[in-house]
C-alpha positions in Angstrom: -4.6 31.2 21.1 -3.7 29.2 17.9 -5.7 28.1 15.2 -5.8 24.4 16.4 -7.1 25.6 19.7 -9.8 27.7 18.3 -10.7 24.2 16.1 -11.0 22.8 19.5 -13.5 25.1 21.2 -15.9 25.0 18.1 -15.6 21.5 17.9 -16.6 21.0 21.9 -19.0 24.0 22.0 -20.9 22.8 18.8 -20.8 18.8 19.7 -19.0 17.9 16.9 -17.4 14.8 15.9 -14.9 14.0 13.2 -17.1 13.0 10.6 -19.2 16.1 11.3 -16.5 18.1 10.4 -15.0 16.5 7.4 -18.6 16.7 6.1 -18.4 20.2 6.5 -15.2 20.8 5.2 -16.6 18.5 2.1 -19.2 21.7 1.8 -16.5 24.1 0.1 -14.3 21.1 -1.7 -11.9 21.0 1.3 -10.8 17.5 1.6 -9.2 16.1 4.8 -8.9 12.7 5.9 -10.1 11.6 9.7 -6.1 11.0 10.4 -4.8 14.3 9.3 -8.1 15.8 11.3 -6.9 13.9 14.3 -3.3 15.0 14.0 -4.3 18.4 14.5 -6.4 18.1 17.6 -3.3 15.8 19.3 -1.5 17.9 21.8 1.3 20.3 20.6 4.2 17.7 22.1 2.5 14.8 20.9 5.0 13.3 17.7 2.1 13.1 15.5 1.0 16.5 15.9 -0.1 19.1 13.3 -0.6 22.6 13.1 -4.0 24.0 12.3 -3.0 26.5 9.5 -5.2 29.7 8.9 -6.5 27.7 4.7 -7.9 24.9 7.2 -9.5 27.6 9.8 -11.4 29.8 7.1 -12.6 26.7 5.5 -13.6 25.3 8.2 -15.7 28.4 8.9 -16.9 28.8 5.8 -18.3 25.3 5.6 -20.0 26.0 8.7 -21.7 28.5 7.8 -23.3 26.5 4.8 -23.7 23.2 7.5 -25.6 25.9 9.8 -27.7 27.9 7.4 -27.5 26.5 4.0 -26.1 28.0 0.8 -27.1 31.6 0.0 -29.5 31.8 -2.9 -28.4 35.1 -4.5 -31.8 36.0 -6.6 -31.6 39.3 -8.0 -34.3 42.1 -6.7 -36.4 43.1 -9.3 -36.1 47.1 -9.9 -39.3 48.8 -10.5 -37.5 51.8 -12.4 
């Protein structure tokens, strides 16, 4: 299974949309524009095509992960020593 078909699934499991994922992508300063996005979900014979490379993938999941839950507040436990 490649990268771009991984993109795929999350994409169709989640019902997400272009704009929903270059807003997510925006979350960790990955910039993508809605062609580029679309080149990689064309079909692998398709001219226009574009491998999904792994930078794209772990962003992508990254920025999810913020678009699902929002940012981590890392607050420092008190020590009662």
């Amino acid at each position: 299974m490649t990268n771009n078909d991984i993109l795929k699934k999350l994409r169709v499991a989640l019902h997400l949309r272009d704009e929903d994922i270059i807003e997510i992508l925006k979350l960790v300063d990955f910039e993508i524009s809605k062609s580029e996005l679309g080149a990689v979900f064309r079909k692998e014979d398709h001219p226009n095509y574009k491998p999904c490379g792994d930078q794209l993938l772990r962003n992508f999941l990254n920025g999810l992960i913020i678009y699902r839950r929002g940012t981590r507040d890392e607050k420092p436990i008190p020590s009662n020593k």
